[in-house]
MMTF fields as JSON, N, C-alpha, C and O atoms, coordinates in Angstrom:
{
  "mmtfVersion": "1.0.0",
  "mmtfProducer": "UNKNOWN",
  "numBonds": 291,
  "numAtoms": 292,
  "numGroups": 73,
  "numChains": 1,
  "numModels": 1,
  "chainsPerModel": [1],
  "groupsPerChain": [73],
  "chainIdList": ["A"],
  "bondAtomList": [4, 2, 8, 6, 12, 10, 16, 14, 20, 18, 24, 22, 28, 26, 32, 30, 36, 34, 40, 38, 44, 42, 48, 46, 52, 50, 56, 54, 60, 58, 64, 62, 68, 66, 72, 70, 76, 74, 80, 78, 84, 82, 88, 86, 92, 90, 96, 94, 100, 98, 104, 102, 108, 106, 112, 110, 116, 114, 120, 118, 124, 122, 128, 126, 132, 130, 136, 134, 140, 138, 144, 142, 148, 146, 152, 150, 156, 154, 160, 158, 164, 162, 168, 166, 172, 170, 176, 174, 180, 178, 184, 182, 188, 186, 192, 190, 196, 194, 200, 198, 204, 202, 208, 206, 212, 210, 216, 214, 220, 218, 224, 222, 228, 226, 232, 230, 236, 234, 240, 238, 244, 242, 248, 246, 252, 250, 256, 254, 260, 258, 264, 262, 268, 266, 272, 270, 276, 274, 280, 278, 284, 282, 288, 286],
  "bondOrderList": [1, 1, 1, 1, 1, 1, 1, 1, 1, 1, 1, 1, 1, 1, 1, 1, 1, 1, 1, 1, 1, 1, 1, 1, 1, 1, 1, 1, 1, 1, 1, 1, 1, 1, 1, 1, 1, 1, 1, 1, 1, 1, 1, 1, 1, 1, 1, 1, 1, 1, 1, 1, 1, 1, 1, 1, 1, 1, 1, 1, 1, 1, 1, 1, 1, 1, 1, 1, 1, 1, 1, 1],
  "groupList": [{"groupName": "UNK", "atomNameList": ["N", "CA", "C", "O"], "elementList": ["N", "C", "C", "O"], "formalChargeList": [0, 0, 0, 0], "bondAtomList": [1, 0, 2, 1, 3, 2], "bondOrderList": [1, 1, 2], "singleLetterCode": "X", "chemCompType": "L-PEPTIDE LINKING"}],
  "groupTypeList": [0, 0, 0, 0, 0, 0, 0, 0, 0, 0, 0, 0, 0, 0, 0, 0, 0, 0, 0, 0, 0, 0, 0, 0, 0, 0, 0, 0, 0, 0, 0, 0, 0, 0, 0, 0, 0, 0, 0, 0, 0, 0, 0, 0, 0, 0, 0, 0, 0, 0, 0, 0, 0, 0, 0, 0, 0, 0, 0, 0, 0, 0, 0, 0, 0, 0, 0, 0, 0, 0, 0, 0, 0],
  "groupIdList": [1, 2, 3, 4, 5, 6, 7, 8, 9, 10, 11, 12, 13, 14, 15, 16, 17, 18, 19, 20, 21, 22, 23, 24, 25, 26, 27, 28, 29, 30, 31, 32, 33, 34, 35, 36, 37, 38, 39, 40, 41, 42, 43, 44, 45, 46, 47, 48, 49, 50, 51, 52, 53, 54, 55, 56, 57, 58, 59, 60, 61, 62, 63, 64, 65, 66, 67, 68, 69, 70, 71, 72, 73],
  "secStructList": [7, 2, 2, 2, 2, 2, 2, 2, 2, 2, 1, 7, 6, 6, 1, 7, 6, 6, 6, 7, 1, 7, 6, 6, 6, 6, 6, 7, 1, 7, 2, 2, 2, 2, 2, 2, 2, 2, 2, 2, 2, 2, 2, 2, 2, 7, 7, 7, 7, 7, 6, 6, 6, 7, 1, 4, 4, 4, 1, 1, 1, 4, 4, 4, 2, 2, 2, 2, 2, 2, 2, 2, 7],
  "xCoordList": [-17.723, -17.386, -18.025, -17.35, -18.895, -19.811, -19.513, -19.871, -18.554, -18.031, -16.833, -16.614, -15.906, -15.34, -14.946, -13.895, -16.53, -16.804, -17.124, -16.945, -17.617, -17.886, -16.371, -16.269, -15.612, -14.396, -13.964, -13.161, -14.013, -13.444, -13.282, -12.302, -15.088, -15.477, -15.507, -15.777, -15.099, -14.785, -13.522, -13.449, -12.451, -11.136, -11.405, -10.233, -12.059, -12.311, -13.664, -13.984, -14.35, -15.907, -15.968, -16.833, -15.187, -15.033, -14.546, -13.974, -14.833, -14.246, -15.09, -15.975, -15.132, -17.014, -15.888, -15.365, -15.656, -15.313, -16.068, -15.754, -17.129, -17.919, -17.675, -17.654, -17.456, -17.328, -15.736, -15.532, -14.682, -13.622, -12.485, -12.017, -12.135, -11.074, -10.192, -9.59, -9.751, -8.33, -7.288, -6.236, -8.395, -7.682, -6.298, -6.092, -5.26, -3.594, -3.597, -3.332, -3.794, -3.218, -4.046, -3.286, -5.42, -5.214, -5.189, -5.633, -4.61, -4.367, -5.276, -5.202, -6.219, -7.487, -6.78, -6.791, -6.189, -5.877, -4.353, -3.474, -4.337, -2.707, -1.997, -2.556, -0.684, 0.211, -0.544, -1.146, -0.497, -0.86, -2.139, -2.534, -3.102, -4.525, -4.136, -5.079, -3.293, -3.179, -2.071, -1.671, -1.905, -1.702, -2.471, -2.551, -3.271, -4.673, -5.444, -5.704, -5.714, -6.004, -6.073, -6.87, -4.426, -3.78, -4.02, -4.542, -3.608, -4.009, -5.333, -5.637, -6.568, -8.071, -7.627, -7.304, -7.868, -7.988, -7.388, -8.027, -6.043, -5.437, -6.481, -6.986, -6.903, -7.941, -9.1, -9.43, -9.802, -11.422, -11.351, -12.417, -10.402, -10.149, -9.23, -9.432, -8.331, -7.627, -6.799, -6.264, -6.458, -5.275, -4.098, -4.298, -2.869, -1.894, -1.629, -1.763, -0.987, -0.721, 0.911, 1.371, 1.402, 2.775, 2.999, 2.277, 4.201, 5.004, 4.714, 4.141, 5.217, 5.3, 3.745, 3.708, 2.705, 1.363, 1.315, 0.549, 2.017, 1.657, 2.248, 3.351, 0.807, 1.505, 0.06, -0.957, 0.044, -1.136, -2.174, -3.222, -1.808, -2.742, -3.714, -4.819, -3.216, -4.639, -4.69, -4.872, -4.591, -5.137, -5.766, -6.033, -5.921, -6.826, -8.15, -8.323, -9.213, -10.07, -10.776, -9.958, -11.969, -12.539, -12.082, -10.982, -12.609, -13.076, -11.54, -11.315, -10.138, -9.193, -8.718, -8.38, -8.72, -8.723, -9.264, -8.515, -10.6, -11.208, -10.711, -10.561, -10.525, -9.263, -8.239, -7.654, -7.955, -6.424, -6.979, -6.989, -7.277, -7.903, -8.1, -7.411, -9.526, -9.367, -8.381, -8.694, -7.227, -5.974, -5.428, -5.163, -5.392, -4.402, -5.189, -4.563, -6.257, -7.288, -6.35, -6.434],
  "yCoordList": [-1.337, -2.283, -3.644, -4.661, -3.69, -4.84, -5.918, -7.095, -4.982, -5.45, -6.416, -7.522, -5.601, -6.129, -7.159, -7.794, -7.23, -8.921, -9.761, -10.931, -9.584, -10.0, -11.199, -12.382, -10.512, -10.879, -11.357, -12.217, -11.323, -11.871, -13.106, -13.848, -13.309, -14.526, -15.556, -16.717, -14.902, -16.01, -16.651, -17.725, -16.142, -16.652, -17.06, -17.272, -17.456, -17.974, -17.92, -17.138, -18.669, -19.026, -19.211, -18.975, -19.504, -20.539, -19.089, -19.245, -18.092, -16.658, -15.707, -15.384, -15.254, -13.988, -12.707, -12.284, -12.256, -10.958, -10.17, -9.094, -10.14, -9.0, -8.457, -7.281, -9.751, -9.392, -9.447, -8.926, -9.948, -10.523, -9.328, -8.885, -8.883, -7.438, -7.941, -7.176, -9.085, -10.538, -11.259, -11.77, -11.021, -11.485, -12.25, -13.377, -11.024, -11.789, -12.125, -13.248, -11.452, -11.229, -12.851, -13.788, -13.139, -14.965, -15.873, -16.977, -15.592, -16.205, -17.313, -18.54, -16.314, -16.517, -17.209, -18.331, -15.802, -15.897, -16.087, -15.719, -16.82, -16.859, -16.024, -15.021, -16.214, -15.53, -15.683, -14.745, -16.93, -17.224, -16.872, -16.853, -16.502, -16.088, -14.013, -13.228, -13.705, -12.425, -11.909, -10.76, -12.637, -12.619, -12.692, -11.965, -13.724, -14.026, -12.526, -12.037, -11.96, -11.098, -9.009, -8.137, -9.296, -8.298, -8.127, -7.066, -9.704, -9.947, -9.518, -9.031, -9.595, -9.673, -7.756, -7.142, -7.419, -5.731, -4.983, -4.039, -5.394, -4.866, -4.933, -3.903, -6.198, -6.551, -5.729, -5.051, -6.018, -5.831, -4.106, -3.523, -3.343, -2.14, -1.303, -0.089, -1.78, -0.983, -0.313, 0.618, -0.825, -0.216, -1.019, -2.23, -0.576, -1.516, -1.122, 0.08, -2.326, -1.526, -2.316, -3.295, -1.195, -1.197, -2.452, -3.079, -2.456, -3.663, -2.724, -3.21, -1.168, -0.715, -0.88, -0.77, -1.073, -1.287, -2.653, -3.005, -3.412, -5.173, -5.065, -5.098, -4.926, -4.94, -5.547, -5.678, -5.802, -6.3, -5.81, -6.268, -4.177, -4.001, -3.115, -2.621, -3.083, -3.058, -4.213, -4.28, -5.88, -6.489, -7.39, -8.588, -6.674, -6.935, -8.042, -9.163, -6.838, -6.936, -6.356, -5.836, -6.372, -5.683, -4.599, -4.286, -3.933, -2.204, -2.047, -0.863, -2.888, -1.681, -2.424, -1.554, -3.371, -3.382, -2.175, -1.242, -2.152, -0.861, 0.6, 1.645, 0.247, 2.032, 2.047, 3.069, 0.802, 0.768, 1.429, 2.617, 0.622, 0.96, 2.195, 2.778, 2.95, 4.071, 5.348, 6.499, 5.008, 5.809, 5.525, 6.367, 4.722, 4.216, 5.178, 5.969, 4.916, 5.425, 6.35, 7.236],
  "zCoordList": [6.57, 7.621, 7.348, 7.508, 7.07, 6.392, 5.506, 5.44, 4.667, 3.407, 3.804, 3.311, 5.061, 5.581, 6.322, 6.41, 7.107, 7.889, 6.947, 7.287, 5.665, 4.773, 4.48, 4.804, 3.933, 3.484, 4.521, 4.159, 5.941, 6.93, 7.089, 7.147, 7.192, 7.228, 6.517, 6.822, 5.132, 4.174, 4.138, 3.54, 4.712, 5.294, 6.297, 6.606, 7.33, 8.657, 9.227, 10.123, 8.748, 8.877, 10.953, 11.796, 10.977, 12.543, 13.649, 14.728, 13.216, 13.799, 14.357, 13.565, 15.213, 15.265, 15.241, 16.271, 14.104, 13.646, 13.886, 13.379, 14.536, 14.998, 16.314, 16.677, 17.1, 18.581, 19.036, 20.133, 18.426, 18.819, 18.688, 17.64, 20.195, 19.907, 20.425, 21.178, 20.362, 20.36, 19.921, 20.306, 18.373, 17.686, 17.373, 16.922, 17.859, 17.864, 19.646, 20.074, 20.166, 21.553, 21.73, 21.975, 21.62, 22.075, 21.311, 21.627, 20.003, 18.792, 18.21, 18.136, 17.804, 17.461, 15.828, 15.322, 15.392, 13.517, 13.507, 14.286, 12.305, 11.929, 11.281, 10.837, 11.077, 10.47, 9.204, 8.682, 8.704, 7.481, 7.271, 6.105, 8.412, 8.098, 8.5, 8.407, 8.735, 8.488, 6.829, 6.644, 6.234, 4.792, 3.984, 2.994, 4.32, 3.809, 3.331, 2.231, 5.134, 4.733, 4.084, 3.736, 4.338, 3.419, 2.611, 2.271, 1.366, -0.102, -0.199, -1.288, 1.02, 0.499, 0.065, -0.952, 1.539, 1.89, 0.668, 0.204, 0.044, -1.248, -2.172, -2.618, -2.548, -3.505, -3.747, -4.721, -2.29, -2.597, -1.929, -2.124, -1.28, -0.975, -1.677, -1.722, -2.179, -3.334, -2.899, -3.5, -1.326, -0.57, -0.254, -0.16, -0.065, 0.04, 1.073, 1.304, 2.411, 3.906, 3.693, 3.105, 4.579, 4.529, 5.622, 6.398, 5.297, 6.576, 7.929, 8.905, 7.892, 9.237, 9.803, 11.029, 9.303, 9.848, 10.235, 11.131, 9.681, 10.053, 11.952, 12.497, 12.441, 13.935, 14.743, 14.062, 15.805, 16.439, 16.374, 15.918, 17.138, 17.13, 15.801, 16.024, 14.843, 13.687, 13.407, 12.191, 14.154, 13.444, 14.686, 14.598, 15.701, 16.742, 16.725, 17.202, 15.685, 15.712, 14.279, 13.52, 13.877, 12.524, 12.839, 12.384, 13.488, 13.967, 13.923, 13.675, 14.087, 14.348, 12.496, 11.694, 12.157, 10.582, 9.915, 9.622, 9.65, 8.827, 9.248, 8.615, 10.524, 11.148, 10.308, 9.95, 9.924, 9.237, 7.651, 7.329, 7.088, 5.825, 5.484, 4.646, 6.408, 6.245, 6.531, 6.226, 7.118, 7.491, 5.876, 5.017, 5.829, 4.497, 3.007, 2.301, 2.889, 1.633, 1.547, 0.697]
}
């Protein structure tokens, strides 16, 4: 999970990925900052998430990101 805020924050310094379970719903991040971080999660996780996962809510917040991830592994 660590690794994860890690990478977060380096796409969006200006973000508290720790506390923020908002993310889309008050459009915290963009489209273009949820590509962003697909490309990372593929990369630095070695998982690829399908289109049918690109949905709000795994991309809420960290905690429902790394849910995603680890479903996917």
């Amino acid at each position: 999970m660590e690794k994860l805020i890690e990478l977060l924050e380096e796409i969006r310094d200006d973000v508290d990925f720790r506390n923020c379970t908002t993310l889309i719903d008050d459009e915290v991040i963009t489209s273009f900052d949820i590509i962003q971080i697909i490309s990372v999660i593929d990369e630095e996780f070695d998982v690829s998430i399908p289109a049918s996962e690109i949905k709000p809510a795994n991309f809420n917040s960290a905690e429902a990101l790394y849910a995603l991830i680890e479903r996917i592994k």
